[in-house]
N, C-alpha and C positions, 0 to 999 in steps of 0.2 A: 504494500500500500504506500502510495508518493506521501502521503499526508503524514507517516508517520517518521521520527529525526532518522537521519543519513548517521548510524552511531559508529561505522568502519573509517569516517574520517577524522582530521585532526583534531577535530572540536573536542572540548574536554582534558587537555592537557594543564598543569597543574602551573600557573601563573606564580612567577618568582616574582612579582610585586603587584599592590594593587590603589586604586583609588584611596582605601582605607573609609569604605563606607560613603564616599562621597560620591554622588551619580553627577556624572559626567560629560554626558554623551546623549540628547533627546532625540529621540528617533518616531518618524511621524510619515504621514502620506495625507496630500491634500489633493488626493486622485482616488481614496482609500478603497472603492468598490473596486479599480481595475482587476478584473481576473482572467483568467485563464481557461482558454478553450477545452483542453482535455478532462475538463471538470464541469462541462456546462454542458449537459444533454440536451441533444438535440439542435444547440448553436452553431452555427460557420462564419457567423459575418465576425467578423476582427471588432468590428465595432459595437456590437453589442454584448461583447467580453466584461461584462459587470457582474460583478455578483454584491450583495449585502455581507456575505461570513467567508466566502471561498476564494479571496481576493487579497492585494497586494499585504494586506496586513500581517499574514502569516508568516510572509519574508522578513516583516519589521518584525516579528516575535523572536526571528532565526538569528537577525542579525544580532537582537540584543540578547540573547542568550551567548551569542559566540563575544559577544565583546565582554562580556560579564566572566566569562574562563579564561578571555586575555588579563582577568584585573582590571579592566573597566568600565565601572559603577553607571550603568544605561538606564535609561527608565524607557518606555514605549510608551505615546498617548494613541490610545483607541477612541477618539474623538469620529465618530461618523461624520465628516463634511459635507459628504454628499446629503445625507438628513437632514444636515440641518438646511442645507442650501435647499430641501423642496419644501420644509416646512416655510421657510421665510418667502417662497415665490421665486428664486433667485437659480440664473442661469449658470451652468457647467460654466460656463466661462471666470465666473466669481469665486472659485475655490480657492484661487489665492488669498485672494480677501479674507476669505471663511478661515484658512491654516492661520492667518496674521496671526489674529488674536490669539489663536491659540498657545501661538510662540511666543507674543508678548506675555502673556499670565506665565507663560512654563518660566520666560527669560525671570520676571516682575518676580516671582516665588519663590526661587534657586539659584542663590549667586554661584553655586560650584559649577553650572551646568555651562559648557563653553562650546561643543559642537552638538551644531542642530543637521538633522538627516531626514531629509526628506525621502523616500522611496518611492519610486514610479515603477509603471511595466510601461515597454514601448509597445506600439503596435505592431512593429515590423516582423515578420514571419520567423520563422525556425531555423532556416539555413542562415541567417542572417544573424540570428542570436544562438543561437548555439554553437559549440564548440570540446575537444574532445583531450580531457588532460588525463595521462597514465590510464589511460583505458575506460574512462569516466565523464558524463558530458555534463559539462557546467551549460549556465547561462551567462553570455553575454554581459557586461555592464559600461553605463556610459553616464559618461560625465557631464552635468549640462550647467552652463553659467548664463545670470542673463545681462548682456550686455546694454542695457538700457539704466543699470544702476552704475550712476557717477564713482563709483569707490569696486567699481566689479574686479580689478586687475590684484585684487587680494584675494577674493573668490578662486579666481581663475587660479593664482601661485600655486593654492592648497588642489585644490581639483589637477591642477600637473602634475604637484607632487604626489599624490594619492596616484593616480594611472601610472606614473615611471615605475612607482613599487610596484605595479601589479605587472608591468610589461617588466619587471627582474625577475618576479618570484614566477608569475604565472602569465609567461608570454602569449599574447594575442586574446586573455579575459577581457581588457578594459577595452572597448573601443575609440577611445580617447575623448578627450575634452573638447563640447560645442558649446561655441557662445551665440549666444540667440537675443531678437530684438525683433523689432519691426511689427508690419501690418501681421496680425495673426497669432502672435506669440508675446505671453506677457510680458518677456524682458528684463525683470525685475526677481519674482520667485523669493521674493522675500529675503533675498539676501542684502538689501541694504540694510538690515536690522543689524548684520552682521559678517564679520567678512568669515567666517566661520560657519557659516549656512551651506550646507552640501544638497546637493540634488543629484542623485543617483538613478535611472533606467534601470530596471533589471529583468532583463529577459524581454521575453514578447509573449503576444498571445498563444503560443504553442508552448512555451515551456512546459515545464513539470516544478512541483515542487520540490520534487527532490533534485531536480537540479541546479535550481535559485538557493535553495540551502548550500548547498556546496558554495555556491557562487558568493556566499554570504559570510562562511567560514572561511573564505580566500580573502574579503576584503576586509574582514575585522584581522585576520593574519597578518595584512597590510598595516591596517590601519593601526595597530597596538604599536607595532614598528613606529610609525612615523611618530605618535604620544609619547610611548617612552624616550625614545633617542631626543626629539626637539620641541615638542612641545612641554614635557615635564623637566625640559633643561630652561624653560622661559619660566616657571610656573604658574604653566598657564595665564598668564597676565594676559586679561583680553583688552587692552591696551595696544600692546605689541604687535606689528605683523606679524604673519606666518614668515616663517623664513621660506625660501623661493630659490630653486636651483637657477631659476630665472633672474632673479634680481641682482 
């Protein structure tokens, strides 16, 4: 069963440091129904890949459960967006809007919390997000920044350095880093709150969940990397830039 943890991979290894009780890491989805076709009887359109319980949030459960056995203290909000967005009348398009607040109260109520993670699924098909490591097929992941916030080229530094790790450790997972703007496309993503605001694609409408999991224990793999080595060398000061292979 896809639905049930991938327990023959790394996840679970015994973290030689930890937050020390301080949650760290807010992981969230302001897309939260997208789901996945091989779970949705009787669906084919790509586009009607919703679901209310069988949908991207599961990934956000995966991720923060793997970031939590790297030693770092995640919390996951299960805020229904989309609910709330039909109780109030208010178009898919406003879901940004709708995650804001959310991030503002998480930001307003947890000063230890310093990386916020959005999680997406893309729509684009199977061969396009899939991919095959040590005999095992992960899901694709992809980086997106939106280039319409005045302060984005901090976004963008963390979002490089995150993909570079993932093209060291796990060549060809990360699809790389898109900056996005214009007619069509919010541009923003809430990352002016913070140059700290990640937005992660993961997979597409074909995956499985057991392969977004892996995909999920490859980028907290990463991602513990990057905290430990420079960010818990800054202490966390969300102040500071990220440091930037770039800059």
């Amino acid at each position: 069963d896809d639905l049930t943890e991938d327990t023959d991979d790394k996840a679970g290894q015994e973290a030689p440091v930890t937050t020390g009780g301080k949650k760290v890491a807010f992981i969230y989805s302001s897309h939260n129904r997208e789901s996945f076709l091989p779970y949705l009887k009787g669906v084919t359109n790509p586009d009607l890949a919703q679901h209310s319980q069988l949908n991207i949030t599961k990934v956000g459960e995966r991720l923060q459960r793997s970031l939590e056995d790297k030693g770092i203290g995640s919390v996951q909000d299960k805020t229904d967006i989309q609910a709330n967005l039909l109780k109030k009348g208010l178009k898919f398009g406003k879901s940004y809007s709708e995650s804001r607040s959310v991030l503002q109260q998480a930001m307003a109520g947890n000063g230890d919390l310093a990386y916020f993670i959005d999680i997406h699924r893309d729509a684009r098909r199977k061969k396009l997000t899939t991919m095959t490591i040590d005999g095992k097929s992960y899901a694709k992941l992809a980086f997106v920044v939106g280039g319409e916030n005045a302060d984005y080229q901090k976004n963008y530094a963390l979002a490089e350095r995150l993909h570079k790790g993932l093209e060291k450790k796990y060549p060809g997972l990360s699809r790389g880093v898109f900056k996005q703007g214009g007619a069509g496309y919010n541009g923003v993503y809430n990352q002016d709150l913070s140059e700290r605001v990640i937005l992660i694609e993961a997979g597409g409408v074909d995956n499985t969940f057991e392969e977004l999991y892996r995909s999920m224990d490859a980028f907290a793999d990463v991602f513990s990397d990057y905290y430990w080595k420079d960010s818990n060398s800054m202490k966390v000061d969300s102040s500071k830039p990220a440091k930037s292979d770039s800059q």
